[in-house]
N, C-alpha and C positions, 0 to 999 in steps of 0.2 A: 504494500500500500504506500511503502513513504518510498521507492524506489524512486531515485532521478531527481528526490527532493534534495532542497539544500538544508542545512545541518536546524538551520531556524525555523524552515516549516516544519521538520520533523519532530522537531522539540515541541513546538505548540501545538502539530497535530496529539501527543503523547498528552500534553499540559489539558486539551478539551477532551480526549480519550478518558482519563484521570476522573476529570470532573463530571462529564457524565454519567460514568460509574456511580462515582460518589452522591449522584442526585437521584438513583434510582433504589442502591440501597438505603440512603437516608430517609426516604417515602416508605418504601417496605418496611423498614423499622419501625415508620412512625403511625403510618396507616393499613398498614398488612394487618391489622386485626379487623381493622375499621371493614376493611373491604371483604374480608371470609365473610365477617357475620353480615353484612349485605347483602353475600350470594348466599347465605345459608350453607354455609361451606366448615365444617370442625377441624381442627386442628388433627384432634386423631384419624380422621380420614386421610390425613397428608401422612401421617405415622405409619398407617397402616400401609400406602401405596412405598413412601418410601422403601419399611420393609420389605416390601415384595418388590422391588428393582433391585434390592441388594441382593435376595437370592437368584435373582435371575440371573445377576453377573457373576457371582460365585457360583450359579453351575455350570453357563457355560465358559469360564476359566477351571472348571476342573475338565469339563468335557474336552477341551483343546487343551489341555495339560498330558492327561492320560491317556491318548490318542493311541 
């Protein structure tokens, strides 16, 4: 993305990179609750989906392991 830039755009592309991050988890943090209980959306339903993306990737890393 920053290829053929010069060293200053690449820097402030990185410095608005940065920042936009920092503007989407500072919302999350501050209205990530706000906005579940909107959709009627629980916490533990995220706990639970979590859970089950973590055993999905620990089977198939043992399945391509034990091959």
């Amino acid at each position: 993305m920053t290829a053929g830039k010069t060293l200053a755009q690449q820097r402030r592309i990185a410095l608005m990179t940065g920042v936009g991050v920092f503007a989407v988890l500072a919302v999350s943090l501050l209205l990530g609750s706000l906005i579940l209980q909107f959709f009627g959306i629980g916490v533990e339903s995220h706990l639970i989906e979590l859970h089950r993306i973590g055993s999905l990737i620990a089977e198939r890393s043992i399945n391509i392991c034990c091959r």
